[in-house]
C-alpha positions in Angstrom: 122.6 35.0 -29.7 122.2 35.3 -33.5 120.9 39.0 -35.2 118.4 36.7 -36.1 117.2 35.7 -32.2 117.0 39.5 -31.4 114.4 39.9 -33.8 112.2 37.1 -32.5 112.6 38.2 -29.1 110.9 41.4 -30.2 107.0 43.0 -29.5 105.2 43.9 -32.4 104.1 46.7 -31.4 107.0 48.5 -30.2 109.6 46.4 -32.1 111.9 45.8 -29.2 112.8 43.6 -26.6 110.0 41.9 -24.8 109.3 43.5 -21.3 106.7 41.9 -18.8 105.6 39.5 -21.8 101.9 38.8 -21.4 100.3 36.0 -23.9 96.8 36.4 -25.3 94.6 33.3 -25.8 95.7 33.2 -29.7 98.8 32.3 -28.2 100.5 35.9 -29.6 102.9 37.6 -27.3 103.6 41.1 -26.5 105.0 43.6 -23.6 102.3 44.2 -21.2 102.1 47.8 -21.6 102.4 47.9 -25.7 99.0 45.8 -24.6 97.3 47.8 -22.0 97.8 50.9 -24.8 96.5 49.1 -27.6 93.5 48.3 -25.9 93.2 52.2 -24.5 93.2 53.1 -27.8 90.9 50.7 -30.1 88.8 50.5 -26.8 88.6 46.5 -27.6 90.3 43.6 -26.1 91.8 42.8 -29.5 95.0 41.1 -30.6 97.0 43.6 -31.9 98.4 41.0 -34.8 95.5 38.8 -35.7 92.8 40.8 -34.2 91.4 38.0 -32.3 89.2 39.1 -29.9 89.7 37.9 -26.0 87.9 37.6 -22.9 90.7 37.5 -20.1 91.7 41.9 -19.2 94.3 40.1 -17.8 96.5 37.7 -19.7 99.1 35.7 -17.7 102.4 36.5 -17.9 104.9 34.8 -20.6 107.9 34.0 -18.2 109.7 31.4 -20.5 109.9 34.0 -23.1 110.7 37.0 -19.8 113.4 34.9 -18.7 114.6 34.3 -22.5 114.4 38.0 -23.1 116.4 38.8 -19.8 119.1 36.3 -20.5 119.2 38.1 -23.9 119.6 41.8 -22.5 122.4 40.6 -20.3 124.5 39.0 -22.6 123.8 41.3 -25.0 125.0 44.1 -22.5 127.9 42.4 -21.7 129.4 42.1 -25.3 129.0 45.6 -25.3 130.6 46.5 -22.4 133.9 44.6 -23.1 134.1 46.4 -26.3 134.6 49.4 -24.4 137.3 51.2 -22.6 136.2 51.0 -18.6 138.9 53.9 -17.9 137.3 55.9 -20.6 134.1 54.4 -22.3 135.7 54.7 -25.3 135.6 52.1 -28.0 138.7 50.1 -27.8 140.3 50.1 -31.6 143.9 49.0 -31.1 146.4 46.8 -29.3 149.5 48.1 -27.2 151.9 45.3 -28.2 153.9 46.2 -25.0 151.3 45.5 -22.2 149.5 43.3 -24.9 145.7 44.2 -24.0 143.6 46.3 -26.0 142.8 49.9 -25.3 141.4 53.0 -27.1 142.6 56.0 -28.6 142.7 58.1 -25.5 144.8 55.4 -23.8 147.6 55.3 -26.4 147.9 59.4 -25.6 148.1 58.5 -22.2 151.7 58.6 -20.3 150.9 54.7 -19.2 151.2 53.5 -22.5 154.4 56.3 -23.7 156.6 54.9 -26.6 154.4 51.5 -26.7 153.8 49.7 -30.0 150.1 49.7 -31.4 148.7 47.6 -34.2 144.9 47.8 -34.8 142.3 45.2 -33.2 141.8 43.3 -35.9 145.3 43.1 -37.5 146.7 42.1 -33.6 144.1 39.5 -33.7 144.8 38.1 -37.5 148.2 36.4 -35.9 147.2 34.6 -32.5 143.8 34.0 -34.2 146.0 31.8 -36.8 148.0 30.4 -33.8 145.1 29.2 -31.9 144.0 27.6 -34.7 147.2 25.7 -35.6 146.9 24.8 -31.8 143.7 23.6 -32.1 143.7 21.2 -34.9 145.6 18.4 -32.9 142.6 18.5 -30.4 140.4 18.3 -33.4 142.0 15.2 -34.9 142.4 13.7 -31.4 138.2 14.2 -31.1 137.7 12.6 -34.9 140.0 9.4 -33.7 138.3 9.4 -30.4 134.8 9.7 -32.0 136.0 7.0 -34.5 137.0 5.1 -31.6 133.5 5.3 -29.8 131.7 4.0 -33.2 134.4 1.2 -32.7 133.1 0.4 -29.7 129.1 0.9 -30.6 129.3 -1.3 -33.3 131.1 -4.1 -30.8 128.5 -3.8 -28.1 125.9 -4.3 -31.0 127.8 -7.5 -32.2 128.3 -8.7 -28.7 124.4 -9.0 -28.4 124.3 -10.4 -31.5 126.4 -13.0 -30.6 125.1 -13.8 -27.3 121.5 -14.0 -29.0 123.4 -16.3 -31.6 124.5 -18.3 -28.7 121.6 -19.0 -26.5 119.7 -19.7 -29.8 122.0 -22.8 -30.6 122.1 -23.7 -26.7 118.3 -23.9 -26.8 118.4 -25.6 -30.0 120.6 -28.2 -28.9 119.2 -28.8 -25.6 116.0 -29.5 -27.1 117.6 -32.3 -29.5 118.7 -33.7 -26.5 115.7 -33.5 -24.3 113.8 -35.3 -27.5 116.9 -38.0 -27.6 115.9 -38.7 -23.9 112.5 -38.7 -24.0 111.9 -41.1 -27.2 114.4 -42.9 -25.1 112.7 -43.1 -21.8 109.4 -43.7 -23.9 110.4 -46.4 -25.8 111.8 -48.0 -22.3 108.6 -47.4 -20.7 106.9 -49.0 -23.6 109.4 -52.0 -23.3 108.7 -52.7 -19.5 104.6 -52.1 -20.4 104.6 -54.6 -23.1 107.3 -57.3 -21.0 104.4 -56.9 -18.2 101.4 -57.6 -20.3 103.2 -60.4 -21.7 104.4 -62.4 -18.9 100.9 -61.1 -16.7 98.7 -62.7 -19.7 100.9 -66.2 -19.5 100.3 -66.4 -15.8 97.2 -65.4 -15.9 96.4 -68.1 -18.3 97.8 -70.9 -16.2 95.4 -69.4 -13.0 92.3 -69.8 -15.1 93.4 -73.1 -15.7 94.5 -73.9 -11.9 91.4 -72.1 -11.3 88.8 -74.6 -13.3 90.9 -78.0 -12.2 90.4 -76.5 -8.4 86.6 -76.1 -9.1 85.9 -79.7 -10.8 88.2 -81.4 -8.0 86.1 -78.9 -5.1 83.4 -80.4 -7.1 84.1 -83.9 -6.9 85.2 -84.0 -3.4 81.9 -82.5 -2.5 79.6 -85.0 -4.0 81.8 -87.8 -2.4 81.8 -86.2 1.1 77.7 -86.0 0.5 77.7 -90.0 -1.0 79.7 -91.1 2.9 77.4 -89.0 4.6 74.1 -90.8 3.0 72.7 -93.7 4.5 74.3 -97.0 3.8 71.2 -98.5 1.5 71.3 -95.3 -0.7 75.5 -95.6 -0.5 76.3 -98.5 -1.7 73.7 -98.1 -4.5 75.5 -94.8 -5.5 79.0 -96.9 -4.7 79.8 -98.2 -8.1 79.3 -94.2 -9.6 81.2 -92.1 -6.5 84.3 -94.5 -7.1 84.6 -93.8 -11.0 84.0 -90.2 -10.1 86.7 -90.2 -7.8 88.6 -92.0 -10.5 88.1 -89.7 -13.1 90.2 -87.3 -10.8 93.7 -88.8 -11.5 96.5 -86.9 -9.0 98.7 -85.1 -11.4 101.9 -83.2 -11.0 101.5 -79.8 -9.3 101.3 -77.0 -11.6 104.8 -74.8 -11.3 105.7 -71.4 -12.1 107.0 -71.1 -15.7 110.3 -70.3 -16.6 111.3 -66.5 -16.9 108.2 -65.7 -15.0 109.0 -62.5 -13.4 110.0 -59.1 -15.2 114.2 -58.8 -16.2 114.7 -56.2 -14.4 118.4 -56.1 -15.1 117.7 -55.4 -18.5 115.7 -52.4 -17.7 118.0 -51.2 -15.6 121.2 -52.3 -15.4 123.6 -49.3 -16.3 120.8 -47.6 -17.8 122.4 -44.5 -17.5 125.5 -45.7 -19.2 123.5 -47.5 -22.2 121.8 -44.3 -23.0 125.1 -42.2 -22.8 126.2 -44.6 -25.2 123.6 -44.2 -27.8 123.5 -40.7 -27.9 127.0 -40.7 -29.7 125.1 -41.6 -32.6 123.7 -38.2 -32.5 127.0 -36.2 -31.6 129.7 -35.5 -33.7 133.3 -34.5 -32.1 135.4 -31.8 -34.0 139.2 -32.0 -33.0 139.0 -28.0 -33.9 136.7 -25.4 -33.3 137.0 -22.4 -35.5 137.2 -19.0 -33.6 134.6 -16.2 -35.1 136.4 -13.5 -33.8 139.7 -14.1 -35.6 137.5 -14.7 -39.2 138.3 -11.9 -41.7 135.3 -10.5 -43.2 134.7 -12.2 -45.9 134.1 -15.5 -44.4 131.1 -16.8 -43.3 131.0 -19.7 -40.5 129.0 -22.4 -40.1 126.5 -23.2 -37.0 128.6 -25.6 -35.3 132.4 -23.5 -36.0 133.6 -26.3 -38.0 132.9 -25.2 -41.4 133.5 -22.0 -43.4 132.6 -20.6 -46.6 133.1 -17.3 -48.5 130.8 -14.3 -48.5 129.9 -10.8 -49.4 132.1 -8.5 -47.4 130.5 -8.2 -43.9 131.0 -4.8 -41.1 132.3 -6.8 -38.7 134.2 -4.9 -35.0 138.4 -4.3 -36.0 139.3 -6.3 -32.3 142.9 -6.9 -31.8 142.0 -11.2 -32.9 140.4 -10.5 -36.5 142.4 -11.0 -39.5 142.7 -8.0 -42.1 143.2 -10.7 -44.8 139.5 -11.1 -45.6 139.3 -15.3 -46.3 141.4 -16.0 -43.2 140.1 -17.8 -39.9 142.0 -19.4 -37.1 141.1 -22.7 -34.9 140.0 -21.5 -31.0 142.0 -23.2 -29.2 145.9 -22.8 -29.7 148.5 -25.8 -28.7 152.1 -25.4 -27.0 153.0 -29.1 -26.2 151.8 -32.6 -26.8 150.7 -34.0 -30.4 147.4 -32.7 -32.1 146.0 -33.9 -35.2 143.2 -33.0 -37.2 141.6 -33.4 -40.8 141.0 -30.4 -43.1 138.3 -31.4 -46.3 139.4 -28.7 -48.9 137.2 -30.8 -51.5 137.2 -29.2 -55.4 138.1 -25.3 -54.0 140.9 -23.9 -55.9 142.3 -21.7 -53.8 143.2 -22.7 -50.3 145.5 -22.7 -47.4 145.7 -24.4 -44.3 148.6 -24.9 -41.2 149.1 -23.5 -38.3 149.9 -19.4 -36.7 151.8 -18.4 -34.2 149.9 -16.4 -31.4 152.3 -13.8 -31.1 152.2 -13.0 -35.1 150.5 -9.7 -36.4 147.5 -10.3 -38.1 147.1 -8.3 -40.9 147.5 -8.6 -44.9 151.0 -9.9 -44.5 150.8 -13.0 -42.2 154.4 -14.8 -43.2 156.4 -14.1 -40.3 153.9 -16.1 -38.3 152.6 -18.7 -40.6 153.7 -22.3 -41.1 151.5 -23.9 -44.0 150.7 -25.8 -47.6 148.5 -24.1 -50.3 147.1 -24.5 -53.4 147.1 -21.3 -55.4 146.7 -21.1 -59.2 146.6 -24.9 -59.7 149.8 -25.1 -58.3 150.6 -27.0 -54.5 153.5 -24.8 -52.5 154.6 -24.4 -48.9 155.3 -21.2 -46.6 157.2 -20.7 -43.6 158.4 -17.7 -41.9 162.0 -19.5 -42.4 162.2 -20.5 -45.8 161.1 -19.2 -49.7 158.2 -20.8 -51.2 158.7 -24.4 -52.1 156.9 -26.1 -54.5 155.1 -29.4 -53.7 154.2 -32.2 -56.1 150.6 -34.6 -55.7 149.8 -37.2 -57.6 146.3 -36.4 -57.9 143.9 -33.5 -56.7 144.1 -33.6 -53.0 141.1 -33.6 -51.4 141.8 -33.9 -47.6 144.7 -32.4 -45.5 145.7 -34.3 -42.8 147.8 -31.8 -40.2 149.9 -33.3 -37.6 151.8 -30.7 -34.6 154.2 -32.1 -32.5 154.9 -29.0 -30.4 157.6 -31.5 -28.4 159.4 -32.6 -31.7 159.4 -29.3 -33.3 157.6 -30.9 -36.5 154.9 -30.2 -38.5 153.7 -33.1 -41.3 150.9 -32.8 -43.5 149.7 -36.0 -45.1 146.7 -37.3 -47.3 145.0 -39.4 -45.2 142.8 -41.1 -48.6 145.8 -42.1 -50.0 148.4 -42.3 -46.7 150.6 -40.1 -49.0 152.8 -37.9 -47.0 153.1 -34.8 -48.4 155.8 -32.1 -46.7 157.6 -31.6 -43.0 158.1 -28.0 -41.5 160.7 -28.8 -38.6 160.8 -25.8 -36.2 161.3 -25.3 -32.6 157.4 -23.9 -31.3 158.3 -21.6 -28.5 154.7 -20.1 -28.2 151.6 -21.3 -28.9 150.6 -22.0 -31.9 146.6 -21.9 -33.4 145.1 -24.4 -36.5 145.1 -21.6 -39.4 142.6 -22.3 -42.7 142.1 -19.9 -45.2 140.1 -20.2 -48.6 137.5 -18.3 -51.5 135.2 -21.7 -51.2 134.3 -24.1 -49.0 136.6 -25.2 -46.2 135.5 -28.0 -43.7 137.1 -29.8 -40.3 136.4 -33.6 -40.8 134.6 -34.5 -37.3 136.1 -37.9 -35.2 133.9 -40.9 -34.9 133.2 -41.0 -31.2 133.2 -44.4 -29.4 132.5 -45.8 -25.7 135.2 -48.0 -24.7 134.8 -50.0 -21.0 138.2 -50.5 -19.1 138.8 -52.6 -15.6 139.5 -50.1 -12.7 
């Protein structure tokens, strides 16, 4: 322990070590007998430092600071006793250089240590003190990488979470635009069938009420009639002339049928319902041929919600994983291609300072990204193309472009870029792809994948 601690862990009243620590209700400390004599001689149970007077003859005993007091004693005896000689209790002041352990001045008279070498303590220690220390400082550097290493890993848990929350935001968001797609849709069907059911109820229910009142006037009729033949003949045949024009006025008409399209169309509520409202939801999603990857973004860049656009911002702390770019405007596409053909549009717009192609997986990704990269730019007003293969080549336009399209053909070994507003092509890398090989874009401005129009096509099985 520290001088300093010593002098804490000491009574005032007999300025040493605590022994038998009691505490007094003011919450000072002191040995119990330093106490007990105090008392004896003021003849009042008085704190001996602030003079607070207590009750209690008998004040408990302090054993956090008795065992902190013990623990003191015994290291403190310790030291001392390796300082010493054990053979002769003598203060050991030198080093025999022979049987290289300390010993005292009565041990270098002594016929063990005849003809040895001494040096004094401290000038034996100066040397293997510096040793040590030179032996040391790898450990030290190896615990500052390893503790840089750790806030490494601390600051990619925190991301991790950050992205996760970032995720299950835009899942919930997205679910809920669908779940409002489908239930305006289901809605408006419902309302559809409601108001087809009113309508066609109301027209039949018109042509009952009118069923309905020729049924009561011909009930009517043949009730008087059936009363007139069941009258005496007198008053029938002078009610004759009347019950025959009544009857008369009753001319047999065509039955009353069903109209047309009476009942409900069903098959147009229904039929492939499930497929009709799959097919109007495309007007409400949008198809990107390439999805940018965040974790390959260098941190300057900034991404867009839906990973399809990117734009450049204040330099961000983002985790140095093995994916991420050291160039800081640099972002790759998320999924990488080895075979087949794969096109997609790039809208570079009015930025001035762009690049886009594709990167081989296997490349290093750090300031220098040539010996990987395939791809056209425009840098200082001028249009060029890179390839790990070839010098710069200049490229010509006839106007600003605006849109990139990128074409792979992983089985031809070619990669064309062309503007699709003009159907211009603009330059060919031909190269054999051996490994996979990820949509690259990098830019100061705004960068932007043009989405696909989706369409539902039906085809005979």
């Amino acid at each position: 322990m520290a001088p300093r601690s010593e002098e804490d862990l000491c009574c005032p009243v007999c300025h040493d070590v605590f022994k038998n620590p009691v505490v007094l209700t003011c919450s000072h400390s002191l040995c119990k007998d330093c106490l007990q004599s105090w008392w004896r001689q003021t003849q009042t149970l008085q704190c001996p430092v602030c003079k607070t007077i207590t009750s209690n003859k008998t004040p408990p005993c302090n054993l956090v600071l008795k065992n902190l007091c013990e623990s003191f004693l015994l290291e403190r005896d310790q030291r001392v006793s390796e300082n010493f000689c054990v053979l002769h209790s003598e203060k050991l002041k030198l080093f025999c250089l022979d049987h290289q352990e300390p010993v005292c001045l009565i041990c270098r008279d002594s016929e063990k240590h005849t003809d040895h070498r001494f040096r004094p303590i401290d000038e034996a220690a100066r040397q293997p003190k510096k040793n040590l220390q030179e032996t040391l400082e790898p450990l030290k550097e190896k615990l500052k990488r390893l503790e840089q290493v750790k806030e490494k890993f601390d600051q990619t848990i925190d991301h991790i979470y950050s992205q996760a929350h970032h995720s299950e935001t835009q899942i919930i968001e997205q679910f809920a635009r669908i779940r409002q797609f489908l239930e305006e849709e289901e809605e408006a069907r419902l309302v559809a069938v409601s108001e087809e059911h009113d309508q066609k109820s109301d027209r039949i229910n018109e042509e009952m009420e009118a069923l309905s009142r020729e049924i009561e006037a011909l009930s009517e009729t043949i009730r008087a009639t059936e009363d007139e033949l069941r009258a005496d003949d007198v008053s029938f045949l002078r009610n004759y002339k009347a019950a025959v024009e009544r009857v008369q006025q009753r001319p047999l008409l065509e039955d009353p049928q069903l109209p047309p399209e009476a009942l409900m169309d069903l098959a147009k509520h229904e039929g492939n319902l499930l497929f009709i409202i799959w097919n109007k939801m495309k007007d409400m999603v949008s198809y990107c041929p390439v999805i940018l990857d965040p974790n390959t973004s260098g941190n300057s860049l900034i991404l867009t919600e839906d990973l399809t656009a990117m734009r450049e911002a204040e330099e961000q702390q983002l985790p140095k994983n093995t994916e991420r770019f050291e160039r800081p405007c640099s972002v790759l596409g998320s999924e990488g291609f080895d075979s087949g053909t794969h096109s997609w549009d790039v809208q570079v717009g009015d930025s001035t300072d762009w690049g886009t192609g594709v990167f081989a997986k296997s490349a290093q990704r750090t300031q220098n990204t040539q010996n990987g990269l395939w791809v056209i730019e425009f840098h200082k007003g001028k249009y060029l193309a890179h390839s790990p293969s070839a010098s710069t080549i200049p490229l010509k336009a006839e106007k600003p472009l605006r849109r990139i399209r990128v074409n792979l053909d992983c089985d031809r070994g070619e990669l064309t870029f062309s503007d699709p507003d003009t159907n211009t092509h603009i330059h060919t890398f031909t190269h054999t792809f051996t490994e996979t090989m990820f949509p690259y874009m990098a830019s100061v401005t705004n960068l932007k994948i043009s989405p696909l129009q989706v369409c539902v096509t039906q085809q005979q099985v």
